[in-house]
MARLO-392388 format. One record per residue (C-alpha): y, x negated, z. Coordinates in steps of 0.02 Angstrom, whole numbers, padded with zeros to 5 digits. Layout:
BEGIN
> y	x	z
> Y	X	Z
...
// end
This chain:
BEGIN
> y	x	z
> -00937	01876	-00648
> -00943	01792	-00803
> -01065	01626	-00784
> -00921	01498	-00873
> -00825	01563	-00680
> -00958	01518	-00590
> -00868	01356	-00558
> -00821	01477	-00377
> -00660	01429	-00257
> -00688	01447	-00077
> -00494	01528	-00039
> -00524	01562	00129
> -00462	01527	00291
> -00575	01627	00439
> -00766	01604	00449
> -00841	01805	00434
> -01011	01749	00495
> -01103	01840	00644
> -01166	01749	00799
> -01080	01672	00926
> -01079	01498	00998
> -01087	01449	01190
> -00973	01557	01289
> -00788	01456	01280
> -00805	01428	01474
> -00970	01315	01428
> -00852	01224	01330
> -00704	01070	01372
> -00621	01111	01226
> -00548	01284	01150
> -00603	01344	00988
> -00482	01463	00881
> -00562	01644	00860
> -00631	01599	00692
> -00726	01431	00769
> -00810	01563	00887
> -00935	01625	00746
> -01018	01486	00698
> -01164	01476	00592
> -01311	01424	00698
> -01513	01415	00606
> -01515	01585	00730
> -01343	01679	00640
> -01414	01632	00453
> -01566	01689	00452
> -01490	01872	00521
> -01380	01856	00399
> -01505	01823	00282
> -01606	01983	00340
> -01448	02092	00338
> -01392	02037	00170
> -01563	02052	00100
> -01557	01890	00010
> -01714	01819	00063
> -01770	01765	-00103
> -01623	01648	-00109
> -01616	01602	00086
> -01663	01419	00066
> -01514	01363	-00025
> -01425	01411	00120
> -01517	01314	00264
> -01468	01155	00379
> -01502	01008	00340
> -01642	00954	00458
> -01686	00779	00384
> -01865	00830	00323
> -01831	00918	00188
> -01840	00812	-00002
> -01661	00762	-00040
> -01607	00860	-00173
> -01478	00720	-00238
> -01581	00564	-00274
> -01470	00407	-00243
> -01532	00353	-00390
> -01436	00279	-00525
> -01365	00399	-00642
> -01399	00550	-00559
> -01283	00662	-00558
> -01202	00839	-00456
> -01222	00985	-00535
> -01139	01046	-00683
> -01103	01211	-00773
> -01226	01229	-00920
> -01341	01114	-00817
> -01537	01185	-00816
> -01527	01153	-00609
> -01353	01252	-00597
> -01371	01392	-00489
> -01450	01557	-00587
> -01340	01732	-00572
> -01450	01794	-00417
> -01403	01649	-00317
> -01226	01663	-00355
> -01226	01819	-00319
> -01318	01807	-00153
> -01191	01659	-00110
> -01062	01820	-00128
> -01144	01934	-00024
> -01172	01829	00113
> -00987	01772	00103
> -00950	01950	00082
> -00891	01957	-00073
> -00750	01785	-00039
> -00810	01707	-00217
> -00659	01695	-00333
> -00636	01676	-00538
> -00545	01510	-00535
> -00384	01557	-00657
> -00274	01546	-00575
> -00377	01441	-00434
> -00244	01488	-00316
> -00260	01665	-00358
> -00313	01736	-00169
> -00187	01654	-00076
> 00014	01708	-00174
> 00042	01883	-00129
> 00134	01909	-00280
> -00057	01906	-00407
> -00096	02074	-00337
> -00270	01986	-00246
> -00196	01921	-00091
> -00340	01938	00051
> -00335	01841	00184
> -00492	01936	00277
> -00612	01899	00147
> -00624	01708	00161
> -00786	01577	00156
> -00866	01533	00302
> -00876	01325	00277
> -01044	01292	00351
> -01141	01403	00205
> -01031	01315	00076
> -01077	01145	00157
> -01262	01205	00140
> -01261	01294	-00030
> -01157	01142	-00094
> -01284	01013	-00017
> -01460	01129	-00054
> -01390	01154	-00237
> -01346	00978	-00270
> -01154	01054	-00327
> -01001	00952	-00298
> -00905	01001	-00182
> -00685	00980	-00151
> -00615	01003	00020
> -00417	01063	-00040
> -00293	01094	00105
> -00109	01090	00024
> -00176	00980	-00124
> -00039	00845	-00057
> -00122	00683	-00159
> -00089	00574	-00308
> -00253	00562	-00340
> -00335	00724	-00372
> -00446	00724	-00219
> -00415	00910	-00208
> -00487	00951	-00366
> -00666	00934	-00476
> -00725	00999	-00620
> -00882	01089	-00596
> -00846	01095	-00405
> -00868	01204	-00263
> -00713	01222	-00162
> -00666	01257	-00009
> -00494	01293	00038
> -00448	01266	00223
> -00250	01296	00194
> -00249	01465	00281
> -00316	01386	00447
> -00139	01454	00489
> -00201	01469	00683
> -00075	01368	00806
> -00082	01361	01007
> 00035	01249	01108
> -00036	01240	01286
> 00100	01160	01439
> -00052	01091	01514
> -00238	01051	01454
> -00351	00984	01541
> -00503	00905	01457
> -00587	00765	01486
> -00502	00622	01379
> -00340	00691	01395
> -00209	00783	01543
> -00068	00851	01466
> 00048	00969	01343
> -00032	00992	01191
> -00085	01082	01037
> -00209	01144	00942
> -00203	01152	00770
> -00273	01237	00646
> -00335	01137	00494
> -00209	01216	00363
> -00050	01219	00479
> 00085	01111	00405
> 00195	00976	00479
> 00341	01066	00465
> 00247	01223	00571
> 00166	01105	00676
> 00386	01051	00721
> 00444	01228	00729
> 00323	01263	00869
> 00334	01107	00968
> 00517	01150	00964
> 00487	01323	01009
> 00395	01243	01169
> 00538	01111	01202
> 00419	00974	01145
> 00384	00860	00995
> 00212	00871	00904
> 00141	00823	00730
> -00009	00834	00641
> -00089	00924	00458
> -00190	00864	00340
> -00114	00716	00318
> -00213	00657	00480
> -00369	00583	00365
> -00245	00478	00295
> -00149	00418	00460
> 00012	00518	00450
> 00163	00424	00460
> 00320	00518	00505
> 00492	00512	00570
> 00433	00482	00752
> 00323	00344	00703
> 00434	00214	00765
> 00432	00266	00954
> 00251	00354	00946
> 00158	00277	00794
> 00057	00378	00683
> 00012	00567	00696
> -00198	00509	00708
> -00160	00397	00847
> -00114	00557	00972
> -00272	00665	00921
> -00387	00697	01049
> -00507	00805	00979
> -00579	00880	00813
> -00683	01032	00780
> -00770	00980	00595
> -00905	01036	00490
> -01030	00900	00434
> -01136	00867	00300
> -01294	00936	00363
> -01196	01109	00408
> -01167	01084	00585
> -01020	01137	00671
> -00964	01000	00788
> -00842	00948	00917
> -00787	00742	00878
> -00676	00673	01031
> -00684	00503	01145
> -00863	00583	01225
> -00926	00692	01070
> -00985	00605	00909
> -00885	00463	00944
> -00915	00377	00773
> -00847	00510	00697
> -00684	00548	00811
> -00649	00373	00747
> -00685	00364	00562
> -00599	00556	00561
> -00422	00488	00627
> -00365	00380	00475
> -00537	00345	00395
> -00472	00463	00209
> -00478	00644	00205
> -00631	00740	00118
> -00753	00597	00175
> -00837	00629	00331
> -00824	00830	00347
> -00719	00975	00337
> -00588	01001	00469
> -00564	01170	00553
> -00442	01096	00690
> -00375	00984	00801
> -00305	00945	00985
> -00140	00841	00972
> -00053	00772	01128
> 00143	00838	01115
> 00289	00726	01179
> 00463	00772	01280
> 00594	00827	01161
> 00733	00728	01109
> 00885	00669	01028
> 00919	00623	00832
> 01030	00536	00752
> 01030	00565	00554
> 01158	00482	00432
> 01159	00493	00236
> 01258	00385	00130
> 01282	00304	-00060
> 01313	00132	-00108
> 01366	00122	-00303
> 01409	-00019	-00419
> 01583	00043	-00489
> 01735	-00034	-00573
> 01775	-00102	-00385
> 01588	-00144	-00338
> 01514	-00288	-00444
> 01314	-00282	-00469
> 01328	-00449	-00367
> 01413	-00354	-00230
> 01298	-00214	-00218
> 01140	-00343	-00219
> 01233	-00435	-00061
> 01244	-00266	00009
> 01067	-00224	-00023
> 00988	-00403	00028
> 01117	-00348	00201
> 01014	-00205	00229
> 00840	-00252	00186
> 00866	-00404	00302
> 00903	-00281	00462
> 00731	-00210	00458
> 00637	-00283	00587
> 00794	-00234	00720
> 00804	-00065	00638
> 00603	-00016	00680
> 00611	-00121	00831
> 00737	00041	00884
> 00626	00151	00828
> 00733	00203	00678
> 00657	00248	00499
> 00719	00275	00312
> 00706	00353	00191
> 00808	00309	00017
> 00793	00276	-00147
> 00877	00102	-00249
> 00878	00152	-00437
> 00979	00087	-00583
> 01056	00233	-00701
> 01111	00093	-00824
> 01095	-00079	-00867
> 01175	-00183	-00749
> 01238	-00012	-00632
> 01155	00043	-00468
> 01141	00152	-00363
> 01063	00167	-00171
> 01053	00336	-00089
> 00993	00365	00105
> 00923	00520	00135
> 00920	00499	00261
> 00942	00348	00402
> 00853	00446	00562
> 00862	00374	00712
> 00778	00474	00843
> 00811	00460	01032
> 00984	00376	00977
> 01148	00431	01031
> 01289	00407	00908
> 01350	00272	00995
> 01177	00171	01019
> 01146	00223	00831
> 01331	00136	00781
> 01287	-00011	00874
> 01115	-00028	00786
> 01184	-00007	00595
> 01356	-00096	00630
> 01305	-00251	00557
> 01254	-00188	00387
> 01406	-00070	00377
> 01524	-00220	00426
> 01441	-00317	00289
> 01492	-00175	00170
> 01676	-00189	00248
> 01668	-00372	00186
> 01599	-00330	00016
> 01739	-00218	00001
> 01589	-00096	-00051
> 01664	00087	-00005
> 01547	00220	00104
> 01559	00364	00179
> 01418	00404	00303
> 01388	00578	00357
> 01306	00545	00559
> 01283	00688	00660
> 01205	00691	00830
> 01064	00842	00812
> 00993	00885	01012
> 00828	00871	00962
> 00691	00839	00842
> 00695	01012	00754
> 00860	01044	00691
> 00874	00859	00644
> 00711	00877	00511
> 00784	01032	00440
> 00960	00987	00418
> 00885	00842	00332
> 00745	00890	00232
> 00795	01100	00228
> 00712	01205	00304
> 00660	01308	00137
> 00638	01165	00034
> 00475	01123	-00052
> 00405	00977	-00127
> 00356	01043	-00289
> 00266	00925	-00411
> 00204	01026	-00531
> 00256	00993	-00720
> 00288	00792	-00664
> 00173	00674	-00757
> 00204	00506	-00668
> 00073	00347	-00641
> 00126	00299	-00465
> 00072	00187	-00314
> 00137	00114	-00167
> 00147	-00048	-00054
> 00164	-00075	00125
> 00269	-00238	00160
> 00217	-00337	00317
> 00328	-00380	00477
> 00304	-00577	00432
> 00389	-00555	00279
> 00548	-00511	00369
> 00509	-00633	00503
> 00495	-00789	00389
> 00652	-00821	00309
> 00555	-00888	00153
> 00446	-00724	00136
> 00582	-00629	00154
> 00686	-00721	-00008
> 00505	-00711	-00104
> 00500	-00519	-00055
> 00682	-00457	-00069
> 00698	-00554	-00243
> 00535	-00454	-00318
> 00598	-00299	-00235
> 00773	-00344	-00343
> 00677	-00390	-00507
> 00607	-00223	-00502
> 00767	-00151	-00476
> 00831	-00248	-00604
> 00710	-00211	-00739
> 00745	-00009	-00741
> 00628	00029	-00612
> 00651	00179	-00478
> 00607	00114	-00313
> 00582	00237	-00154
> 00544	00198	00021
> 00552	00175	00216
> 00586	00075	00344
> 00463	00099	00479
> 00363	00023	00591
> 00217	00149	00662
> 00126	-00020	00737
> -00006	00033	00860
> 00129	00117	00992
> -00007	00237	01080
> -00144	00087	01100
> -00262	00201	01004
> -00438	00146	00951
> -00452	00234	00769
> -00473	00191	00577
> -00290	00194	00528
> -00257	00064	00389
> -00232	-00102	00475
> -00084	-00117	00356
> 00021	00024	00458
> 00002	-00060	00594
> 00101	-00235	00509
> 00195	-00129	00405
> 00420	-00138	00430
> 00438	-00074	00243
> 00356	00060	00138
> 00400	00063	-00055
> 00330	00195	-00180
> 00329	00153	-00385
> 00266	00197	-00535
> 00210	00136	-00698
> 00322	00142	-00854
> 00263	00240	-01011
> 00295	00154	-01177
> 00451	00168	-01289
> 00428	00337	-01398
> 00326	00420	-01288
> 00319	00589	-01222
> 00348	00594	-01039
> 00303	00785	-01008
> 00170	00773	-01138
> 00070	00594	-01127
> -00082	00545	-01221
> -00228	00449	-01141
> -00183	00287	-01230
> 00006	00317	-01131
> -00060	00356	-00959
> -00182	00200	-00989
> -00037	00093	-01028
> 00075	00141	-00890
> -00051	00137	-00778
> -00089	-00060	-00837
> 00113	-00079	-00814
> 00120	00006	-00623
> -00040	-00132	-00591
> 00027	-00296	-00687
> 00214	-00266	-00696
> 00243	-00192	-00517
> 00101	-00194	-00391
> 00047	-00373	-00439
> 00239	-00432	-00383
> 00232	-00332	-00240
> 00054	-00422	-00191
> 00077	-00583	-00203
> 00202	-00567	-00079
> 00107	-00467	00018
> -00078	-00479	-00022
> -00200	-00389	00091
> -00277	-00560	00176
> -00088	-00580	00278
> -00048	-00389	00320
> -00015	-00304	00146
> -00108	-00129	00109
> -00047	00035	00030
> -00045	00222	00073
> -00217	00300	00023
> -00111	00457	-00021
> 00011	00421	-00119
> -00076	00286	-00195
> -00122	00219	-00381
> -00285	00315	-00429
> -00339	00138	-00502
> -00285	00040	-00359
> -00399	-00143	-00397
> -00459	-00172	-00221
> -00431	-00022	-00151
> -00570	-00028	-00025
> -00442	-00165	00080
> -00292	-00100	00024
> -00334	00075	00073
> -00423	00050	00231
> -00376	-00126	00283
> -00494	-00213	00408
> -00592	-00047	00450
> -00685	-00033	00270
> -00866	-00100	00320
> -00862	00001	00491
> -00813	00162	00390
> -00948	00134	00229
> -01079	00133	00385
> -01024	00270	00472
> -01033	00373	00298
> -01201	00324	00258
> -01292	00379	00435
> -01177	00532	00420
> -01163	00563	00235
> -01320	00494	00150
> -01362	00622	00021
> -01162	00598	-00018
> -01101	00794	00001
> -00919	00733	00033
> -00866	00626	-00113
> -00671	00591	-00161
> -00611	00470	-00272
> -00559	00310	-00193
> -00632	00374	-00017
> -00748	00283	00079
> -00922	00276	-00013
> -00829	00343	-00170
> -00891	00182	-00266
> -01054	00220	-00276
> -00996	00378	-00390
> -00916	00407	-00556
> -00833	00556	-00642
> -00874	00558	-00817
> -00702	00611	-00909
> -00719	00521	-01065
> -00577	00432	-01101
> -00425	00497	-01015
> -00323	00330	-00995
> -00320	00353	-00807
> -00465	00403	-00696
> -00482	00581	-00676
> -00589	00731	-00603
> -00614	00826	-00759
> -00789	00759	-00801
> -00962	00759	-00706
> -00991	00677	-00543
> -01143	00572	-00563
> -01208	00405	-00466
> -01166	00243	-00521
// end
């Protein structure tokens, strides 16, 4: 392997490693057959001896606290690098490979190991997590936690990094009754790389409702989040790597700091993931409805903005039923509009209680003379209602969009006061107005489940959920912008359309944003991100992170790095990861 590849991808998704830990029946709560062989100061140093890598064992070891940290927190120091004089030599490398027999990947393609199609499709031969935790930590290298790579931020990704991919934790196991001691109950445990969608499909499978993914780190808002709040808030347990190598169990009795910080506290921060216990609900009902609303040679711009400032001013009894949104208000022309739900989803609604709920706003439209023709259909349960609305083959394919974006969650008082709600709908308008592509949600996850976790404080205020982004300048290249572009639309997304946005909703009375689908130069992103939680979380990463083996940018701690990209007009991960 050539050394400019040593830059090595973890594709993996089952730990290999011998040794076994505490028979299951020892244990409250079940492991997945791959969390059985877990790497234990016992296991490495067989498979030290049986690999015959002893020269290069102690790049491998625990972290035991006595040992001289390897990363300095000094100023300037930095991970790593290829090229570097303390990157790791050929026999180390190599010994890395043998003792994950033989799961180290060229990186082009990165994804290489995991599409059948590239002719290297393996899913045996995979990393175990705990020696990449160690070699990362021992070796000083950077290291990227990637599950689907869902983030506008590049979180996934490093240059110079050491990655380990968790998205073929495929393992899933609904149990009708488990019995552990936080939690009585249906529920499910799931492996770190199962997706949302799979996560549905079973709970449906088991007449139930159930959520959970990656998107956990982050909170995980969903189409249930009106009668159940968000996905972290119905975790009860997580199995997690941390940064001294340990395999761990975090629940309400078990590393309790970190069972909090882990449940909305920012993904690739406090550990790596192998799985979760979720709590599953009953299933039930949906209502889904789609509909357009266009300005036309009928529909005056002044008629569609009555219509609009109609149905932004219904929020608050929308989410109070437990409804959400999800549409988009964009303006194909100067001075024409047009707002698309896809869809309105209403779940434990019947059509009737669901025409009860929206018949103001559609009256309104009557009045307007404003034409629509909903499409409602009653779906039996959760299931069917996600995939007739979202397809049940579709993907969410970014790749070949270049786009500066960020978000904003909107606060219940600005709906509730009537002079909020005029300063918000009116910027929300001006936006519109000025060209702008606006996307969001009407939800309301609040705190439904009483849980005790580090989910933005803004979630739990929020009643509207808008995403944005920035506006490149006049003659340039959309598919193919230059550093001085990206700068400038990322200076437009944080003056022209955040900055409105906050000062009707700053972070002091309720406002926040979406850590994942956020502006990767957010200003003050340690409120907006994490709300009210940030000075718990920053401690909580120090006692369990202080020689900084998890870093991400904007993630807790994150501001004591910097990646050095040169001058890329936005911040990126294509540069070295050194200390402030």
């Amino acid at each position: 392997m050539a050394r400019k590849l040593h830059l090595a991808r973890l594709l993996c998704a089952f730990m290999l490693l011998q040794g076994v830990l505490a028979a299951s029946a020892q244990r409250v709560h079940p492991l997945f057959e791959y969390e059985t062989r877990s790497l234990t100061e016992e296991t490495l140093q067989q498979l030290i001896g049986k690999t015959g890598v002893v020269n290069d064992g102690g790049v491998f070891t625990f972290d035991d606290g006595k040992n001289a940290d390897p990363n300095p927190l000094r100023k300037g120091a930095c991970k790593a690098f290829p090229g570097d004089a303390g990157w790791p030599a050929q026999h180390t490398w190599n010994a890395f490979n043998k003792l994950l027999d033989g799961a180290l990947i060229k990186t082009v393609p990165v994804g290489a190991p995991c599409y059948e199609n590239l002719g290297v499709y393996d899913a045996e031969k995979c990393a175990a997590i705990q020696l990449a935790v160690n070699f990362a930590r021992n070796a000083n290298l950077r290291l990227v936690i990637k599950n689907t790579g869902h983030c506008y931020l590049g979180k996934s990704s490093g240059a110079g990094a050491l990655s380990v991919w968790t998205h073929n934790l495929k393992n899933l196991k609904y149990y009708p009754h488990l019995e552990i001691p936080e939690y009585s109950g249906p529920a499910m445990k799931v492996g770190a790389g199962v997706t949302v969608r799979e996560v549905y499909a079973e709970a449906h499978r088991n007449d139930s409702v159930g959520y959970a993914g990656g998107y956990i780190a982050g909170g995980g808002h969903t189409p249930l989040s009106g009668l159940y709040g968000m996905a972290a808030d119905h975790v009860m347990a997580l199995e997690v790597v941390t940064a001294d190598g340990r395999f761990i169990t975090a629940s309400p009795e078990s590393n309790t700091d970190l069972y909090w910080a882990l449940r909305g506290g920012g993904g690739s921060t406090f550990g790596v993931i192998t799985s979760l216990i979720i709590r599953v609900h009953p299933k039930l009902p949906v209502v889904t409805s789609t509909f357009i609303i266009n300005t036309s040679a009928t529909v005056t711009a002044d008629a569609f903005w009555q219509a609009m400032h109609a149905y932004f001013s219904l929020f608050i009894p929308f989410t109070d039923a437990g409804t959400y949104s999800w549409f988009t208000l964009s303006a194909p022309s100067p001075g024409s509009y047009t707002f698309s739900m896809h869809p309105f989803f209403a779940p434990n609604h019947t059509l009737s209680t669901f025409d009860t709920l929206t018949k103001p706003f559609f009256d309104r439209l009557r009045e307007l003379n404003i034409p629509v023709s909903p499409n409602t259909t009653y779906h039996p349960s959760y299931y069917p209602a996600y995939n007739a609305t979202w397809g049940s083959d579709r993907i969410l394919n970014g790749a070949g969009r270049v786009s500066v974006p960020g978000n904003r969650l909107l606060p219940r008082i600005n709906w509730s006061d009537p002079a909020r709600f005029n300063a918000t709908f009116a910027a929300i308008r001006r936006l519109s107005e000025s060209g702008r592509v606006l996307r969001g949600y009407h939800q309301a996850p609040r705190n439904r489940a009483g849980a005790d976790n580090a989910v933005n404080s803004a979630f739990r205020e929020v009643v509207c959920f808008l995403i944005l982004s920035g506006r490149f300048p006049d003659g340039a290249d959309a598919n193919h912008p230059t550093p001085a572009d990206l700068r400038a639309a990322s200076e437009d997304l944080r003056r022209n359309v955040i900055a409105p946005l906050r000062a009707v909703a700053p972070e002091s009375e309720g406002g926040g944003a979406y850590l994942n689908e956020a502006n990767v130069d957010e200003p003050e992103w340690q409120r907006a991100f994490y709300g009210v939680h940030y000075e718990r979380l920053l401690e909580i990463k120090r006692k369990r992170d202080p020689k900084g083996v998890f870093y991400a940018t904007t993630a807790v701690g994150s501001e004591g790095w910097e990646v050095r990209d040169g001058e890329q007009g936005v911040q990126t991960q294509n540069g070295r990861l050194c200390r402030v």
